[in-house]
C-alpha positions in Angstrom: -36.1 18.3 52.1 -34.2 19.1 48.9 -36.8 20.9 47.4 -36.2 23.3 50.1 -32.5 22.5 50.0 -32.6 23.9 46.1 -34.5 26.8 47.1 -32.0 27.8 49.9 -29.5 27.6 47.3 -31.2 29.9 45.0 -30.7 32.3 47.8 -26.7 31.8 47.3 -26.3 32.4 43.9 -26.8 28.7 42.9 -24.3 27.6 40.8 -27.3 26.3 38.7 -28.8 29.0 38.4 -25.3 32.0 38.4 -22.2 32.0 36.4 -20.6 27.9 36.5 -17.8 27.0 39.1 -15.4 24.9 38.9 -14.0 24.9 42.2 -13.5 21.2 43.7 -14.1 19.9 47.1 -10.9 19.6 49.1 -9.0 15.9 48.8 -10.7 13.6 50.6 -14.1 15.8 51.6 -16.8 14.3 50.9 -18.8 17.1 49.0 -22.3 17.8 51.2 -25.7 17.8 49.3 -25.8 21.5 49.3 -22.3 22.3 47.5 -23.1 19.2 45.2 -25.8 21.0 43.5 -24.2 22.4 41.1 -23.5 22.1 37.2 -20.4 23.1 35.2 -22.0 23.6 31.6 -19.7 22.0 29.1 -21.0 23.8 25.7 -19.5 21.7 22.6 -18.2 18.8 25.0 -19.0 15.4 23.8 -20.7 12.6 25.8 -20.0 9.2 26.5 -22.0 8.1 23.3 -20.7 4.1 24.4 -21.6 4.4 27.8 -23.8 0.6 28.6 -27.1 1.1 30.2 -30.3 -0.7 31.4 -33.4 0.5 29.0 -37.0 0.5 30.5 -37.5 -3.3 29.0 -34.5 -4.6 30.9 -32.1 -4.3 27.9 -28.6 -3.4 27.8 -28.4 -0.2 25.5 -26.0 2.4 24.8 -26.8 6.3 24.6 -25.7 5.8 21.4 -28.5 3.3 20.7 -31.0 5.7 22.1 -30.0 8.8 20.2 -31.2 9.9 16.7 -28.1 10.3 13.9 -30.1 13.2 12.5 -32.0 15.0 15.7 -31.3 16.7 18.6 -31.9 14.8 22.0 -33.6 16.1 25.1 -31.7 14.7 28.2 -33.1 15.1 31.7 -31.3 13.0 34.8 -33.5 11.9 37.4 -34.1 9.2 40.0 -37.7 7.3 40.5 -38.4 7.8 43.9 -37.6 11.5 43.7 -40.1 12.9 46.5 -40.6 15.8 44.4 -38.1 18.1 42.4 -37.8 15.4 39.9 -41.3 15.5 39.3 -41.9 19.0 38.8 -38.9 18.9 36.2 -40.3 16.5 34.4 -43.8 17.5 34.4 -42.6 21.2 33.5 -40.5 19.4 30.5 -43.4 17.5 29.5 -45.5 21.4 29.2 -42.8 22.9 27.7 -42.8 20.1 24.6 -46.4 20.2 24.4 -46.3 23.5 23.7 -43.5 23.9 21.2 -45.3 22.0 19.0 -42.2 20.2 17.8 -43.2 16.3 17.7 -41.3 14.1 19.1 -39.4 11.4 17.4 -39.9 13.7 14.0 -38.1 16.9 15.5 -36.4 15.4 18.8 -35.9 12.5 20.9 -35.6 12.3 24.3 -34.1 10.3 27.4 -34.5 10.1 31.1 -31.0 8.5 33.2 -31.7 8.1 36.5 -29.2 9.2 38.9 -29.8 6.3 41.4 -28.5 2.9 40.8 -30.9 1.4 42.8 -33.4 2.5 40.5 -35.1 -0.3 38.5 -35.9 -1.2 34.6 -39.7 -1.8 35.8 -40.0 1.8 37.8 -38.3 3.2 34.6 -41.0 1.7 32.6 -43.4 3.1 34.9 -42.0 6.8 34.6 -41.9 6.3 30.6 -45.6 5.4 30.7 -46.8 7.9 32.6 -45.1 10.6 30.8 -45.3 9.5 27.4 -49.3 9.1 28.5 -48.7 13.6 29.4 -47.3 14.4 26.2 -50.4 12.4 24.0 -47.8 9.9 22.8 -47.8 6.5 22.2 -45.9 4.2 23.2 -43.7 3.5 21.4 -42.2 7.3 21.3 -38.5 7.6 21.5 -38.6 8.9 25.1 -36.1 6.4 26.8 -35.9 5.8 30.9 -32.3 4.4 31.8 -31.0 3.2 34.6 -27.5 2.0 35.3 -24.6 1.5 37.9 -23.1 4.5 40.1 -19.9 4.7 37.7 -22.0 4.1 34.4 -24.2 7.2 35.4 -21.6 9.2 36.9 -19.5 9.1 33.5 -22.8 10.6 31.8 -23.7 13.0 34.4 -20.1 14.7 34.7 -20.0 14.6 30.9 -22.8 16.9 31.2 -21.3 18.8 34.3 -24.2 17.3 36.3 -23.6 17.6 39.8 -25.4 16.0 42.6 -24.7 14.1 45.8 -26.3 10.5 48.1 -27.4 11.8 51.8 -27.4 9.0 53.9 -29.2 10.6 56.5 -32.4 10.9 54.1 -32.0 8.4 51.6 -32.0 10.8 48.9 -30.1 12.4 46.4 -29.6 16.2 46.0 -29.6 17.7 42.2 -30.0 20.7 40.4 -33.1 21.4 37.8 -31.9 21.7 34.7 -32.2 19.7 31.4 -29.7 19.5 28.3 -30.3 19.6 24.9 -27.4 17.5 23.0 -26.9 17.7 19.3 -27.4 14.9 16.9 -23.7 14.3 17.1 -23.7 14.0 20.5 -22.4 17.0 22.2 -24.0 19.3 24.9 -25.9 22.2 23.2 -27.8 23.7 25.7 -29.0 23.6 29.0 -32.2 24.9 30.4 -32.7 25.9 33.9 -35.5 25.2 36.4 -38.7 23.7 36.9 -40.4 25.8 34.1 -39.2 25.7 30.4 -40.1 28.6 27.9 -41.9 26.8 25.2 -39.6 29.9 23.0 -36.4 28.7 24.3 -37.2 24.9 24.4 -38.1 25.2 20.7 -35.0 27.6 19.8 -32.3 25.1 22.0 -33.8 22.0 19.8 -33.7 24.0 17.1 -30.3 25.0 17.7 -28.7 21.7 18.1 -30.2 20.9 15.0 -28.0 23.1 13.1 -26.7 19.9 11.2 -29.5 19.6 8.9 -31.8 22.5 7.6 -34.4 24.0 8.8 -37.3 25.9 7.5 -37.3 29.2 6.6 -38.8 30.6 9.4 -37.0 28.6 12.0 -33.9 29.7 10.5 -35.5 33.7 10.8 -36.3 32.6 14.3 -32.8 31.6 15.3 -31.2 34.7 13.5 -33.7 37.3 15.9 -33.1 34.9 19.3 -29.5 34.9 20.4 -28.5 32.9 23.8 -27.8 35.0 26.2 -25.1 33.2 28.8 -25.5 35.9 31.4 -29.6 35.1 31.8 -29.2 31.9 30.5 -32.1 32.6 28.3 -32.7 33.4 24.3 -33.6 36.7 24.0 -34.9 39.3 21.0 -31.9 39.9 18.9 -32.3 43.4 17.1 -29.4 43.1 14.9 -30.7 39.9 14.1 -34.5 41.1 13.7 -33.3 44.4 11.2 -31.1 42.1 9.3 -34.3 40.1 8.5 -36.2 43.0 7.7 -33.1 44.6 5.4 -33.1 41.3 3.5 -37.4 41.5 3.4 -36.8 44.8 2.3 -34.4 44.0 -0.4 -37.0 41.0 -1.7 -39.8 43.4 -2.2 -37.5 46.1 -3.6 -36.6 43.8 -5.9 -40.3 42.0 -6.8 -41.2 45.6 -7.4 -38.5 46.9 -9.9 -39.2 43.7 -11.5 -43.4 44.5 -11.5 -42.1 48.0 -12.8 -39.7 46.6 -15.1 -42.8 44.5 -16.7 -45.5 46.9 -16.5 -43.2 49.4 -18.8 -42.7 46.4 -20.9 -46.3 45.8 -21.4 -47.2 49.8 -22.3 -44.6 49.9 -24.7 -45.3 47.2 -26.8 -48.9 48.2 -26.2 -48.2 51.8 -27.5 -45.9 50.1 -30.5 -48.9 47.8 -31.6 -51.0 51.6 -31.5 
């Protein structure tokens, strides 16, 4: 149902998908699923870093806790029983990592907060399995499935500008595809829209909320010729960025050359002098 629910709103400029609302539902409307599916991106806006949650193994964790100090976090939001959407997020997430060929728990970590309280730390552990299992990693890989109660998740999701709504009538919950990127300070980098995730712009976004510590040189020349574009919601080629990197190239052979020169002159004059 909501996988044709999200394609209908597609069709009406989903807020997912076109510039963010932030238009609220009169007082005391219940939103509906369709005009829940929404997300307000809140670039630079911190999360709850001290919200409690339920980890995979039944433990009570904070985000905090489940984030790296030092690297960029992958945060998807979910629920178990998902009949499909959920899925196909994931499974594209899982794709787009493989093919980044970032490593996780060296480059990023990542977490998985279901959006339904009724979800358990056993199906959690489940999910974790099974994806860790995609991505060739063992497990212990700091992927992390969370669960917790309606206002614990709710604080995290609207942190995030994560919108999405119960139906009674189904038994499910409508959501929007997306996935955030959060820096190692935990704040909302990036999000990334859909069910299929550029392996290019999954790598520049984790790359980009890494801007804390330094990168190599060519991720640095990769995030100088890809800019963000907010109107695509995309990274695209950057040619002020790409002939910048080619001025400063030229400028390094220019000057490896005057210096070759510079020696070469030095060599046939004190070869001529010793004549």
């Amino acid at each position: 149902m909501f996988a044709l629910a999200f394609l209908l709103l597609l069709a009406r400029r989903a807020e997912a998908f076109g510039p963010p609302t932030h238009s609220e539902p009169a007082l005391n409307t219940p939103p509906s699923a369709l005009e829940a599916i929404r997300v307000d991106e809140k670039l630079g806006a911190p999360i709850p870093l001290d919200t409690e949650l339920i980890d995979e193994s039944g433990q009570r964790v904070t985000l905090r806790q489940m984030m790296s100090p030092d690297r960029p976090t992958v945060l998807s939001l979910a629920y178990f029983r998902c009949p499909q959407l959920c899925s196909l997020v994931l499974k594209g997430l899982v794709k787009s990592l493989s093919e980044t060929q970032l490593e996780l728990g060296k480059d990023y970590h990542s977490i998985t907060l279901s959006i339904d309280p009724s979800d358990t730390p056993e199906e959690a552990s489940k999910w974790r399995a099974r994806y860790l299992q995609q991505l060739g990693q063992p497990g212990q890989a700091p992927w992390r499935f969370l669960t917790g109660t309606q206002e614990q998740v709710k604080k995290v999701a609207d942190a995030v500008g994560f919108g999405y709504a119960y139906d009674k009538s189904t038994d499910q919950y409508a959501h929007a595809a997306v996935v955030m990127v959060l820096s190692p300070q935990g704040t909302v980098s990036r999000y990334l829209y859909g069910v299929d995730f550029p392996a290019m712009d999954m790598r520049l976004a984790i790359n980009e909320a890494a801007q804390g510590k330094a990168g190599i040189t060519l991720e640095r020349v990769m995030l100088s010729c890809f800019k963000y574009d907010p109107a695509t919601r995309r990274y695209g080629f950057y040619v002020f960025g790409f002939l910048r990197m080619w001025w400063l190239v030229g400028i390094g052979m220019a000057a490896t050359l005057a210096v070759l020169i510079r020696r070469n002159a030095r060599q046939r004059s004190a070869s001529g002098n010793g004549a």
